[in-house]
N, C-alpha and C positions, 0 to 999 in steps of 0.2 A: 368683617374687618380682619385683615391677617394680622399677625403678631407671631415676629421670628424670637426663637426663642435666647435669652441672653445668660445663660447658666455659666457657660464656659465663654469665655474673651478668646476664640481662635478667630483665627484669618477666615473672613468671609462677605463676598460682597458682590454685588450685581457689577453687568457691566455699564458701559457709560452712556447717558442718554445727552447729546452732544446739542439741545438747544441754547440759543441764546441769549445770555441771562439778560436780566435786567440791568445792571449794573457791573462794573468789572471792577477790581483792584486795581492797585498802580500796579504797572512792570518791578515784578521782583527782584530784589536785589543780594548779592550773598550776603548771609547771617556773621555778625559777630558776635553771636553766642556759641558757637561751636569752631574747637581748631583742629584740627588733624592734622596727621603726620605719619610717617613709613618707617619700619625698620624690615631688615632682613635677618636671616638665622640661618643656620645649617639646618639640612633636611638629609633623614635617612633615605637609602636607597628602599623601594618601596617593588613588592611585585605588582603591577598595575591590571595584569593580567583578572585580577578582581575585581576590576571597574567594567569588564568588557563582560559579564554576562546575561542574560535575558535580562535581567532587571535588578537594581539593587536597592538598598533604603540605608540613610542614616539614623545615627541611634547618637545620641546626646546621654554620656556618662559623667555622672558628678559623683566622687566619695570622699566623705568629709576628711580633708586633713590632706588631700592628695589635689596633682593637678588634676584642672579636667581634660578628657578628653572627648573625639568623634568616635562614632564604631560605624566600617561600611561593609556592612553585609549583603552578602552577595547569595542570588537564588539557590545557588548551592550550598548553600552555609557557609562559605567561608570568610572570614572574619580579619580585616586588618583596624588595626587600629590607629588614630590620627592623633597625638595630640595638639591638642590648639594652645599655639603660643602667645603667652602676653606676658608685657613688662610691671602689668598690675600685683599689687602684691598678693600672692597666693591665698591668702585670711581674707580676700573681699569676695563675698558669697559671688557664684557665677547665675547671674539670672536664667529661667530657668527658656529665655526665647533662642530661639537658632533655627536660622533659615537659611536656605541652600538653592543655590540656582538652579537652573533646567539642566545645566552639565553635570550637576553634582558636584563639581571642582572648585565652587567658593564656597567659603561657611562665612556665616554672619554670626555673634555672638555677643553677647555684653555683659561687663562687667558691673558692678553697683559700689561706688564707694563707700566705706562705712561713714555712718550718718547719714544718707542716699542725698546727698546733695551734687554726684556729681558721677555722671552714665559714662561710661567709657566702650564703644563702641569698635569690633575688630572685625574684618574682612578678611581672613585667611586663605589667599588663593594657593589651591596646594603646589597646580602646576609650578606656579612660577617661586613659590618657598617666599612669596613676601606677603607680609601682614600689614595692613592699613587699619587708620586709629581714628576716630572720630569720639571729640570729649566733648559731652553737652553740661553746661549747670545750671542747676535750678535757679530762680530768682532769689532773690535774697527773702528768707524766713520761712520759703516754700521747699520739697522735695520733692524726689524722684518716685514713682510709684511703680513698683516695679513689675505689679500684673496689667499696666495698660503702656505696655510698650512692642509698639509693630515694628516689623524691617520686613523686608522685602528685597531680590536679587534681580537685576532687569535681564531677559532672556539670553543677552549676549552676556554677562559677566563683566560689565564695565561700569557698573555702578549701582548703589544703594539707597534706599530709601527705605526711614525712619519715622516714626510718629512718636513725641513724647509727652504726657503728659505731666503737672505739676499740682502738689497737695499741698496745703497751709496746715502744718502740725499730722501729716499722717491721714486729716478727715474730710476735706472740705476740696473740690477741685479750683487749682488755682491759675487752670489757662492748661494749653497744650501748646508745643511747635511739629513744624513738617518742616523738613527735611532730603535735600536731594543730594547726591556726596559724588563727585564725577570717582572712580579709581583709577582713572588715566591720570590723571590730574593730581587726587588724593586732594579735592578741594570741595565743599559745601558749596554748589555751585547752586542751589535757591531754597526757600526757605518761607515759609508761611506759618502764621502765628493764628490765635484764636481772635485776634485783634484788627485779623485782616479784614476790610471795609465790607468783600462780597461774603465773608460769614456774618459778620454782626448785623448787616445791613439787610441785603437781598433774600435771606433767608433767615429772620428773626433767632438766629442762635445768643443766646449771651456768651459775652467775652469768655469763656474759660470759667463760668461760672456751673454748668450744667451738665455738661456733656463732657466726653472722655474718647480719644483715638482708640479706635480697638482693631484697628486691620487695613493694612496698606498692599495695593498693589500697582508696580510701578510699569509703564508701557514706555514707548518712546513717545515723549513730546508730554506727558501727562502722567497725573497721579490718582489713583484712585482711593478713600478711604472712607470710612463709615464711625459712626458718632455714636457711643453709647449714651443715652439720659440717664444723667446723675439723679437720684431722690427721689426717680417716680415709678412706677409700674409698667413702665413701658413697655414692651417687648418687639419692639422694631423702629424701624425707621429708614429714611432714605440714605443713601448712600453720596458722597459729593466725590466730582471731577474735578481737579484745579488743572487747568495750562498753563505749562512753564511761560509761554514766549510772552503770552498776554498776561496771566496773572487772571485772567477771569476763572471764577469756581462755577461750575455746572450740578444740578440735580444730576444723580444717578440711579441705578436702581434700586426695589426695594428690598433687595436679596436680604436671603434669614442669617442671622451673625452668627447661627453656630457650625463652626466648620463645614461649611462649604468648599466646595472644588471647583476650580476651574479649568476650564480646558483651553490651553496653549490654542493661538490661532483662528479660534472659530470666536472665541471672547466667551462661548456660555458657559455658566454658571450653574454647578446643582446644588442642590441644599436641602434639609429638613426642615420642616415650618410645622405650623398651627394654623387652622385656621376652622373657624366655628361652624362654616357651612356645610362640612363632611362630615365631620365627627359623628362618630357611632359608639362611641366609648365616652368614660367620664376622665377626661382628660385633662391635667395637670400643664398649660404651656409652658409655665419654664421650666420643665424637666420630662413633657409626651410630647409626641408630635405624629399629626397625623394626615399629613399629606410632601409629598416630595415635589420640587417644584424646581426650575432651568428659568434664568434669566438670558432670553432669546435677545440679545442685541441686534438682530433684522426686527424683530415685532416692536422691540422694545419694552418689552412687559415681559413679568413673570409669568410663565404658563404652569399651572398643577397638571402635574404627568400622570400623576399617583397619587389614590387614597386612600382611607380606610385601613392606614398602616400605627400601629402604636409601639412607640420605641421609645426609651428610658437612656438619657447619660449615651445617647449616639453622636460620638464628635463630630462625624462627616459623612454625608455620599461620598461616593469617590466615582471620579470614570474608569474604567476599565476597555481594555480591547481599543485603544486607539481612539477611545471617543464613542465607538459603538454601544455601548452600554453604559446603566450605571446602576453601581453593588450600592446598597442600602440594607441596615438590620432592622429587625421584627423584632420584639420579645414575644414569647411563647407562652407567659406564665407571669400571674400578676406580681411574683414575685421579684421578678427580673434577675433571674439566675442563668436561664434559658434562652439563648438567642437563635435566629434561623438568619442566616444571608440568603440576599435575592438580588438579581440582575433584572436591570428590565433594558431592554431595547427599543427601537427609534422606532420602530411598530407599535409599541406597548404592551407587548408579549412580555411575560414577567418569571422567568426560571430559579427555580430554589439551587441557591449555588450550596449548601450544607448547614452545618450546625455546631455553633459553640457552648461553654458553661464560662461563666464568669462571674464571681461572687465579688468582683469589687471593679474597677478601672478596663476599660476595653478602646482602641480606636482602631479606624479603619483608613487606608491607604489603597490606592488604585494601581497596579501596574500591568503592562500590556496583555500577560494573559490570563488577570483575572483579579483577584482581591487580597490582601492581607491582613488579618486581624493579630492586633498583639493587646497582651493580655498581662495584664497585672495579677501574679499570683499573691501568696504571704512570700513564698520564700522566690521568686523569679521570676522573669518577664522572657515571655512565651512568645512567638514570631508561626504564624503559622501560614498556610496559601493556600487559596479554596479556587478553584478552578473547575469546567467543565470536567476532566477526567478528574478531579479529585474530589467527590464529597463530601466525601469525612476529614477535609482540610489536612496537610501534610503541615510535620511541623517541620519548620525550617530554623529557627535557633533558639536556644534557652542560655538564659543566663540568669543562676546562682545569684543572690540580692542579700545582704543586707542591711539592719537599721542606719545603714549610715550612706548608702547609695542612693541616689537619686538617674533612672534611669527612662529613657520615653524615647521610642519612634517618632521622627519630625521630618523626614522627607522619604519618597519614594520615585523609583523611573518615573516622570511623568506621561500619560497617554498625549502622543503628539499625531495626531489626525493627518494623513497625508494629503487631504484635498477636501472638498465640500463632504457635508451630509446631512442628511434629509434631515429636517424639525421633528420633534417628539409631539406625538398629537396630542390636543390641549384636554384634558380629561372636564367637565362643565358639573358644578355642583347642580345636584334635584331638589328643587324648591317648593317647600310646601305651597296648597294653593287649594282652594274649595274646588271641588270636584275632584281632587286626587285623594293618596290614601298615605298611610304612615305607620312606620312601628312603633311599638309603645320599648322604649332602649332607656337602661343606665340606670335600672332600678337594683342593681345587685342583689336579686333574690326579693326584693319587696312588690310590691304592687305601684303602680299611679293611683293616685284621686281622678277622680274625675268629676267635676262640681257641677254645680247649679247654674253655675255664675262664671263670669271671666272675673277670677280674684278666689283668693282664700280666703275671705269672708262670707264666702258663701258654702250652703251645704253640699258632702259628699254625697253623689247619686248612684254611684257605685266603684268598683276599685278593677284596676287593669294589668295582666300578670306582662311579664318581660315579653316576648316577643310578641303580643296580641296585634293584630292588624285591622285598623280603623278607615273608617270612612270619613273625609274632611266633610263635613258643612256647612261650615259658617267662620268666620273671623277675617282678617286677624283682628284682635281689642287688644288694649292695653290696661291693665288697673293703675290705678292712681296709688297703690300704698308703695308695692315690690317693683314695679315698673314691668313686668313680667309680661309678655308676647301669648296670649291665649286662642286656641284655636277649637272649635264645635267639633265635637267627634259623633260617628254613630258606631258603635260595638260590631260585632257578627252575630249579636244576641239580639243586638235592636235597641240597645241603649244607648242614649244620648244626655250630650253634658259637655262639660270642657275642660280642657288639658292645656298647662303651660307649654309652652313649646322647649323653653331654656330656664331650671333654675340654676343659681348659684351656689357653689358649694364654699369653700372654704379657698380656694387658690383658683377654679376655675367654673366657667358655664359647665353645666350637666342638663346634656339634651336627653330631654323625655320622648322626644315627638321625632321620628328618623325618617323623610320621605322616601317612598315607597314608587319603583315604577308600575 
């Protein structure tokens, strides 16, 4: 069973599986929950000459007491600064989301009124020096929750989509809306509620009871967005399409929620996931992950690229090289201080792009020649670029931090594919099976049992050091106490007996039993 992991609420989603549903909504209509409206302002003369190098990325600065602003740093280091204008009053915390088109040249941002009853959303297109306003409020008695709010930029810069969620007192989810905002227009031009027929209905969600928007992206004619479960242990789930024109919602994919990338164009999707079938280590899913996986929009399914990878607190794959690649980090060390970047390509050829340290916050960003990691120090946040010629990653910007700065990398060039390319081969989990064979994994230094019996009520017949290699003979059984998956081994000594295949630890399965080609 896969399970994407739900640590971090970033942007991340499969693409669209465009069957047709059982049921559709009525034809959407614009919201009068939300009004917008435009003002202009003077804009300094800017040298733009910084927007024009190999690649650049925004940087989202907040320090208490001051406005906030953009930083667009450019692969040379060079640094202009944007601030983002709004007529809100300076004393309402700037939430901490901001998203940025494929040009670079709109920013999305939002405000949170004190009390959070009431989201004030701004579109800053820099070209043009005009700001666009979109105000959502909460229902009455409910509020604004300000880590489950998406936007999104449509590839031409002509409009916005939003996902908001609502709380009853801070605890309890009390419904979400979708949101599509024309900026030609500067009108909420449709709009979907948790109330909507083809959610509550076609796909047994409760009204706003359960679930939570955690990440939108908007295409032409459609919306895509993905549903966190409120209250349970979940760690994944399907992804939904709604159509503007019809109003029908679609299944979409089952991409991992945590920061995923997508690649402009081709639709697919890379991500870091979990999933129980590879695992070789004792793996943590909401915070390891050990397989990297692409949501193929031709196959329609997600493909696992890559295994056997274990990585702690990774916001994102990212594409690289135009789509030819994709950077993903390793940890090195159970401590997770120690990271390696690696690239793999459409072959499944896999290259160590270098190596970082990072004793707290780390994301990773794709741009065309190669990967960005920035880095949360104590005192500053580190921008650095790891490329084929660069192994030991170059740094490209630092900036000095204090307790009162709030600072994070949220956009980079994105990798824009000029034409078709080849699918990334599907990597196929090894399944145990009698007459194959197996490692004995995930005893950290301890031994396996190896019992009498299929169950721990029965006697041990002898014990099995970490990487020992066995022979299947017999199972699968199940015991009736643990529910636990037993399988007949015989030794390299000639001893025989039986091994769980999966126990349980504390937050995840710990596989004892690793098949073996």
């Amino acid at each position: 069973m896969k399970k994407a992991a739900l640590l971090f609420l970033i942007l991340a989603l499969g693409a669209p599986v465009l069957a047709t549903p059982a049921r559709a909504s009525s034809p959407p209509t614009q919201t009068v929950g939300a009004v917008t409206r435009t003002y202009t302002f003077e804009v300094e003369a800017r040298d733009l000459s910084a927007f024009k190098t190999d690649w650049n990325v925004w940087v989202s600065k907040v320090t208490e007491g001051q406005a906030p602003a953009a930083l667009y740093i450019a692969s040379d280091g060079r640094q202009t600064e944007v601030a983002l204008p709004t007529q809100v009053a300076q004393d309402a915390p700037l939430d901490k989301l901001l998203a940025v088109s494929d040009s670079g040249m709109q920013l999305v941002y939002g405000f949170l009124s004190p009390g959070s009853a009431v989201l004030s959303l701004h579109v800053y297109d820099v070209p043009a020096g005009a700001v666009y306003v979109a105000e959502v409020a909460a229902p009455p008695g409910a509020e604004i929750n300000t880590y489950n709010i998406s936007v999104d930029v449509s590839d031409q810069g002509d409009a916005a989509a939003f996902g908001v969620s609502y709380f009853q007192a801070g605890q309890m989810p009390a419904g979400f809306d979708f949101f599509v905002w024309s900026l030609s227009g500067n009108t909420i031009t449709y709009s979907m509620s948790s109330q909507t027929p083809a959610m509550a209905q076609n796909y047994e969600i409760d009204p706003g009871q359960r679930f939570l928007p955690i990440g939108v992206y908007l295409a032409a004619g459609w919306l895509e967005f993905g549903l966190l479960p409120w209250g349970t242990e979940a760690f994944g789930g399907d992804s939904f399409v709604w159509v503007f024109d019809t109003g029908a919602v679609y299944r979409g994919g089952t991409g991992g929620y945590l920061g995923g990338a997508r690649l402009r164009v081709t639709g697919e999707h890379a991500y870091v996931s979990y999933d129980d079938a590879y695992t070789s280590c004792q793996c943590q899913p909401m915070m390891e992950f050990n397989v990297l996986e692409v949501y193929d929009p031709t196959a329609q399914r997600s493909l696992t690229i890559y295994n056997e990878m274990v990585v702690s607190l990774a916001h994102r794959a990212a594409w690289i090289e135009d789509g030819a690649r994709i950077a993903f980090v390793k940890s090195d060390e159970a401590s997770y201080t120690k990271y390696a970047l690696y690239a793999l390509d459409r072959a499944g050829v896999v290259e160590a792009l270098g190596a970082f340290e990072s004793e707290g916050m780390y994301t990773i960003q794709g741009v065309s020649g190669g990967a960005l990691i920035s880095i949360w120090k104590p005192d500053a946040l580190e921008l650095y670029h790891f490329a084929g010629d660069s192994p030991g990653g170059r740094l490209v910007w630092r900036m000095p931090l204090t307790e009162a700065d709030s600072v994070g990398v949220v956009w980079a060039t994105p990798a824009k594919p000029a034409g078709a390319l080849p699918a990334f081969p599907e990597v196929e989990p090894v399944l145990l099976a009698v007459g194959g064979r197996a490692t004995i994994n995930s005893t950290g230094g301890d031994t396996v049992n190896v019992r009498a019996g299929a169950g721990t009520n029965y006697d041990v017949v002898t014990k099995l050091p970490e990487g020992a290699v066995v022979d299947i003979t017999g199972g699968p059984a199940q015991d009736q106490v643990n529910y636990y998956t037993w399988w007949q081994v015989r030794s390299a000594g000639g001893q025989t007996g039986w091994v769980a295949e999966v126990i349980w630890g504390d937050y995840a399965g710990i596989r004892l039993l690793v098949p073996t080609p």
